[in-house]
N, C-alpha and C positions, 0 to 999 in steps of 0.2 A: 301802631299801624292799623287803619282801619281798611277795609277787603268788602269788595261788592262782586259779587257774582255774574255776569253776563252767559246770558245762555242764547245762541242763535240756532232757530230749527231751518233746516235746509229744504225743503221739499222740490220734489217733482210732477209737473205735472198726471195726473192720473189720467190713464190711456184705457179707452173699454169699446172692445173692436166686437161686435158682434156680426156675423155671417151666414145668414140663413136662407135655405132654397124653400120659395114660395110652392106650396104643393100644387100641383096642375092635376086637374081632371083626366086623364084619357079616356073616359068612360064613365056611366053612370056608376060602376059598380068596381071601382080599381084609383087606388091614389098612390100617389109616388112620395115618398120619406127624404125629408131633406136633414141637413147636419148645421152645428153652430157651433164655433170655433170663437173662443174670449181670449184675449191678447190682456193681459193687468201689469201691474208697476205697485209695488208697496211703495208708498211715502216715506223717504226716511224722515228720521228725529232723531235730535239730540238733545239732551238733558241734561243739567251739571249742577252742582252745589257744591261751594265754597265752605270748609269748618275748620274757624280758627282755635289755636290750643283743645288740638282734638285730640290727644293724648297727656295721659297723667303724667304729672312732672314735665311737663310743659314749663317753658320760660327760658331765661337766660342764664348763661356759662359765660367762665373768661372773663375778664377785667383783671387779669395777673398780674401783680405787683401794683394797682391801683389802691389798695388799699379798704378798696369796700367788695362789700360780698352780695353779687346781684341778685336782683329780686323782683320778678314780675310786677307793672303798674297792678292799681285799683280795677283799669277795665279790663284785666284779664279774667276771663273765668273759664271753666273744663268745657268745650264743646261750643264757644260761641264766644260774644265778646268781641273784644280787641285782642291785637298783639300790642302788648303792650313791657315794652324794656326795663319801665318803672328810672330808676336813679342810674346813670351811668355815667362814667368819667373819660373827658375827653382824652383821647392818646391814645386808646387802649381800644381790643378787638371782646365783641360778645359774640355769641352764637346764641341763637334764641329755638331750644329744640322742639320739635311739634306744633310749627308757627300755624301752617294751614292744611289741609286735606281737602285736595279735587276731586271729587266722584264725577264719574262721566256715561249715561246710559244711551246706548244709540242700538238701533239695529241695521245700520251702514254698515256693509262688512268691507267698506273703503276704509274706516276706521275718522280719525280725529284728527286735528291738532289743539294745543291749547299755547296760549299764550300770555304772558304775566308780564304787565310794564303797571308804572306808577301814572298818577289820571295829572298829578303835576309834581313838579322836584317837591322837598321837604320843604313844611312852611314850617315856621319861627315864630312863637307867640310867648307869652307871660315870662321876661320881657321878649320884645317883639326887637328881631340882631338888622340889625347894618350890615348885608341885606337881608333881604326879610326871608328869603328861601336860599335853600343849601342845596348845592346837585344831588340827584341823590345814583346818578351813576357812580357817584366819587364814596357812597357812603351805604347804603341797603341791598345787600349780594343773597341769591338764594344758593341750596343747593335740596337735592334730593335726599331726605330722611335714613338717619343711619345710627345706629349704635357708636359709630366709629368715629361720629362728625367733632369737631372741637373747634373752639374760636381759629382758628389757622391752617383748617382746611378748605382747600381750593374752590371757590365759590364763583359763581356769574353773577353779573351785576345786574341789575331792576332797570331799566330803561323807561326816560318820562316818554306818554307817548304823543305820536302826531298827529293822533285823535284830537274833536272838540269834547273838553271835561262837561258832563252835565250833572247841575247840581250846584252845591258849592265844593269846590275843590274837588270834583269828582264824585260825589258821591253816589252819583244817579247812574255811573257807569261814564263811557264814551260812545261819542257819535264817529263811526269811519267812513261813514259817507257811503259812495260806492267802491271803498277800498276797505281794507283789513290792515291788522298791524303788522308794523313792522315786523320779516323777519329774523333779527337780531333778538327781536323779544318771546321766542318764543322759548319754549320749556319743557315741552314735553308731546310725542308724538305717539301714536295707537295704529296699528293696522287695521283693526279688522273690527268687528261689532261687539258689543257686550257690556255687562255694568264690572266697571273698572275704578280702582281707587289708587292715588298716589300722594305721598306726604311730602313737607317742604321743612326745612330748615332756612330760617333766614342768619343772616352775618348782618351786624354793625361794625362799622371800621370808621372810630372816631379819628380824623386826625387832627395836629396839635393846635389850628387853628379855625374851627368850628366853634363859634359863638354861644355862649350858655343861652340857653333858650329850651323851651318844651316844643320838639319838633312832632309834625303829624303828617302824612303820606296814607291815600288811598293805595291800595293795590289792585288793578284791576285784572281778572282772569275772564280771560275769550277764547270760545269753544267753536271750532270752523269743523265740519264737513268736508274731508277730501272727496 
């Protein structure tokens, strides 16, 4: 799985009221003291970066009774890279642990949202299945990082989005126009301001009739300003 980062900064107009009493003469030898009053607006910002297998022992779990013993791809490496599942067998659930980490730095003390969909379903290559993409609502589930997690805990599913993908197959991110995504897709919510981090586990859930093929999926993460 490969993950592009989207970061949107919000801002507000900056407001600067100044109000000052012109001093008036009464007298050759007498002036009158006027006041200034400044009205300001900090700008918010928000800031994010996406790190794939950003934790040691990163990779995949589960494939139980499949008979092979999972093992992260080639493009996986510690702190960057891909997620990558490497060899897996159809029928059977992986958990892939320490898939991505969101850092999120804002001083909005309205806080965040972020939200995580796929930039198009799973494409199909070498060889390339009849059809060429797999939903991947049906098949790439996240949940939030945990000691506890295993292929068969309760996960939410990656949503393609209603975005236009830019790039090839997303890689450039998505365009939402004058909208934002869906919120079905979203993932994870912040009140208030501060630099914040959160981890993700992702779920595979091959079922029995998913076509042998090398699938690949963007994931895209978008950071809105409440």
């Amino acid at each position: 799985m490969k993950m592009r980062n989207v970061t949107r900064r919000w801002t507000m107009a900056a407001t600067l009221l100044l109000v000052s009493a012109i001093p008036q003469l009464a007298a050759a030898s007498a002036t009158r003291e006027g006041s200034a009053q400044i009205n300001y607006k900090i700008l918010p910002s928000i800031k994010a970066q996406v790190v794939p297998n950003y934790q040691s022992s990163f990779g995949p779990t589960g494939g139980l009774g499949s008979g092979s013993t999972p093992a992260a791809g080639p493009s996986a490496v510690l702190g960057g890279g891909t997620v990558d599942f490497g060899n897996v067998v159809v029928g059977y659930e992986y958990l892939y642990k320490y898939a991505a980490q969101v850092s999120v730095q804002t001083n909005d003390a309205s806080g965040f949202v972020v939200y995580g969909e796929g930039a198009t379903d799973l494409n199909g290559s070498n060889p390339v299945p009849a059809p060429p993409t797999w939903p991947l609502q049906q098949t790439l589930f996240w949940l939030v990082s945990s000691a506890a997690n295993t292929a068969f805990s309760p996960a939410s599913a990656f949503n393609k989005t209603s975005g236009t993908p830019l790039g090839a197959n997303g890689s450039n991110g998505i365009n939402y126009g004058a909208g934002s995504p869906s919120p079905a897709s979203q993932i994870w919510t912040n009140p208030g301001a501060g630099n914040v981090s959160q981890g993700y586990d992702y779920e595979l859930r091959l079922s029995g009739s998913i076509p042998t093929s090398q699938f690949n999926v963007y994931i895209v993460y978008t950071v809105i300003g409440n």
